[in-house]
TIDOVO-955238 format. One line per 4 residues: for each residue x, y, z of C-alpha. Coordinates in pm, whole numbers, plus 32768, in hexadecimal, padded with zeros to 4 digits. Layout:
% residues N
X:Y:Z | ...
***
This chain:
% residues 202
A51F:4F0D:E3F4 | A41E:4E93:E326 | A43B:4D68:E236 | A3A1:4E3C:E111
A494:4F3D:E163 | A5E2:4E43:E14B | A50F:4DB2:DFC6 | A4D7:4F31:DF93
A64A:4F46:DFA1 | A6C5:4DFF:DF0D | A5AF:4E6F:DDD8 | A684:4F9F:DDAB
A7E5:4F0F:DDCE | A742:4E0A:DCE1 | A6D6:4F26:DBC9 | A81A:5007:DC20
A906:4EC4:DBAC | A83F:4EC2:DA67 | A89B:5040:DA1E | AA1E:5014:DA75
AB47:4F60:DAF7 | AB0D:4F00:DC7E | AC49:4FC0:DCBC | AB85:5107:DC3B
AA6D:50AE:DCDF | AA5E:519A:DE26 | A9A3:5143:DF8F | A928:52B2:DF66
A86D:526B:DE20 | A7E4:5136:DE7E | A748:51A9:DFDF | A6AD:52DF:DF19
A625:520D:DE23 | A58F:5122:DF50 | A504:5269:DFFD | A5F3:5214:E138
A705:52EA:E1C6 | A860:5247:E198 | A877:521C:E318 | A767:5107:E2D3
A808:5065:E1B7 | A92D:5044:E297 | A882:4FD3:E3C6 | A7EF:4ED5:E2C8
A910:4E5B:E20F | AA2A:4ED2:E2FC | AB06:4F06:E194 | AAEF:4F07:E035
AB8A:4D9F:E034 | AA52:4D5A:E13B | A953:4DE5:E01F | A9F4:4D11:DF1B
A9FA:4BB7:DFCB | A8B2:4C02:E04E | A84C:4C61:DED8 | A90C:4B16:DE68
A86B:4A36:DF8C | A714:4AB7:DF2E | A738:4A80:DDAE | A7A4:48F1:DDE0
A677:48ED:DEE4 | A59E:498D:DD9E | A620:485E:DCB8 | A60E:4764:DDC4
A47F:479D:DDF6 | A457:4789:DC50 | A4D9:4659:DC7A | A3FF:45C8:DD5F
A2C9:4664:DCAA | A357:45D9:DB79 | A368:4466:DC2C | A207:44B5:DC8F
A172:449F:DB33 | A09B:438E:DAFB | A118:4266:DA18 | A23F:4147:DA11
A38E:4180:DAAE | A3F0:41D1:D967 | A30C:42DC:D926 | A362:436D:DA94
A4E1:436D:DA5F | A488:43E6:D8F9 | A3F8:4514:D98D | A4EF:456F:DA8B
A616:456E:D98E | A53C:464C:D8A0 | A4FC:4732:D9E1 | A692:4726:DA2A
A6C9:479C:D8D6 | A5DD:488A:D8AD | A652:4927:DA47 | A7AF:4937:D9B3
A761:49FA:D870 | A682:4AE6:D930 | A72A:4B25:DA42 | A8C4:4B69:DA4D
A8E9:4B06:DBB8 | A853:49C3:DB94 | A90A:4985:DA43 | AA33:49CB:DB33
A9EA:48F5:DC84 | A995:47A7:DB91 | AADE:47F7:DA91 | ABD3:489E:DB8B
AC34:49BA:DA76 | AC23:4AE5:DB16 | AC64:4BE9:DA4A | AD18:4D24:DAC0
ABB5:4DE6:DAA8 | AB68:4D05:DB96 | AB88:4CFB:DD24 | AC34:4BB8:DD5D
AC1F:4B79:DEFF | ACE0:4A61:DF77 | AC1E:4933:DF84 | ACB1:48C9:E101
AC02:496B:E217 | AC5D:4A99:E29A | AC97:4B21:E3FE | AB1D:4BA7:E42B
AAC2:4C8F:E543 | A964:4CE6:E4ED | A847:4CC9:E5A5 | A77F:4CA1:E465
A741:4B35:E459 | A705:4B5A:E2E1 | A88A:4BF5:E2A9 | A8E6:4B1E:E3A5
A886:49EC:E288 | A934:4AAE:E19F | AA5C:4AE2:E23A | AA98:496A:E229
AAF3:48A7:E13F | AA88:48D3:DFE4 | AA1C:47C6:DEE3 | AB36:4754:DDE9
AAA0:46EC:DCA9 | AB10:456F:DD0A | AA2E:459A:DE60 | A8F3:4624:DD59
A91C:4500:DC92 | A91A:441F:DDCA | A808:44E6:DE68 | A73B:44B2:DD5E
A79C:4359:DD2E | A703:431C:DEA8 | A5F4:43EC:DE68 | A5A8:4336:DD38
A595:41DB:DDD3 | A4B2:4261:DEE6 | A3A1:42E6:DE28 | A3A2:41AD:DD10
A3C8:4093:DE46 | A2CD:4137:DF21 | A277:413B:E08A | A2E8:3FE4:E133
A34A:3F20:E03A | A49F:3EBD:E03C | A50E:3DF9:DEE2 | A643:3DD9:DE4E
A684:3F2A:DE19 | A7DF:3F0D:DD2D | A77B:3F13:DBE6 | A66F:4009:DC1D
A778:40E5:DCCA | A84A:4096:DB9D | A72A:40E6:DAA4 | A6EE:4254:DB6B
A85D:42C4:DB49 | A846:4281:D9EE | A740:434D:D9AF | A7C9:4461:DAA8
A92E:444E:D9C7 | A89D:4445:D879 | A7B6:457D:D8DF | A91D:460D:D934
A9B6:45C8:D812 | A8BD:4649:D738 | A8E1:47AE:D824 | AA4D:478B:D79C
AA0C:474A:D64E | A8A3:479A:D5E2 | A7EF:4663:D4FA | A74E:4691:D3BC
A5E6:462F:D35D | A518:4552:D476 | A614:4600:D581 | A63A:4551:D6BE
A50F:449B:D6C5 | A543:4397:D5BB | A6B0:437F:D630 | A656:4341:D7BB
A53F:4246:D739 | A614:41B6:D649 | A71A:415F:D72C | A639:40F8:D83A
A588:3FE5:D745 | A6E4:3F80:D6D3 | A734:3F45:D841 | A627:3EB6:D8C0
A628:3DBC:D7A0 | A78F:3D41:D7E8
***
């Protein structure tokens, strides 16, 4: 099958979940809506748990790539790490199954797939992916972390990495925090810089 087939499908699942509970969400709908026969959508997904780890797997993947775009930006670390927490925020407010995968609070509207790996017998490498494991919202924040450090150390350079690692998980837990509890005026931004001067001041 087609890649733009499988997003075709994962777009409706997607927009179907927005509608209603997952557990009145049917395969039926969601093929007709993707202008596929059912028969596809199982081939594809193999189950409805298949769709909804693959929808879950491709969601993270989603806020993952923000991330590094947002660690793209030009400027200081700060402004980098600034911009990735604003990005987290802003992914979790917009989007329920990110504010999900980075808070672990699924709701019952939600699907909530086990996050080990399943038994997978697809020959879809793409549900194969999915049918392993899933991220927790401590393996985001440590993802992140990584990523983080990567993109603000650069190609072959290899400093002391510790604080900065330290300064990135910050910035990824405050971003969190504020998904939890929303800030007032100056939002994430002036608390992520704030915090970051503070630190890197001690």
């Amino acid at each position: 099958m087609m890649p733009a087939a499988r997003e075709s499908l994962l777009d409706a699942a997607f927009a179907a979940l927005t509608r209603r509970p997952w557990a009145a969400v049917r395969m039926v709908d969601v093929a007709a809506a993707a202008g596929v026969s059912r028969q596809t959508l199982y081939n594809e997904f193999g189950s409805k748990e298949g769709l909804a780890r693959a929808l879950v797997r491709r969601e993270a993947d989603g806020y993952l790539a923000g991330v590094e775009r947002a660690l793209a930006v030009h400027g200081d670390a700060r402004e980098r790490l600034t911009a990735a927490a604003e990005w987290t925020a802003s992914a979790a407010r917009g989007n329920v199954l990110v504010r999900a995968i980075l808070t672990g609070c699924w709701s019952e509207r939600l699907p909530s797939p086990t996050l080990s790996a399943v038994p997978s017998s697809s020959s879809v490498p793409a549900q194969r992916r999915a049918d392993g494991p899933l991220p927790s919202p401590g393996d985001v924040v440590a993802t992140v972390r990584d990523r983080a450090v990567a993109a603000l150390t650069g190609p072959g350079t290899t400093p002391d990495t510790t604080d900065l690692a330290r300064s990135c998980e910050l910035a990824v837990r405050l971003a969190l925090s504020c998904v939890a509890a929303p800030p007032g005026e100056g939002g994430v931004a002036d608390l992520v810089r704030g915090a970051l001067h503070r630190q890197s001041a001690d």
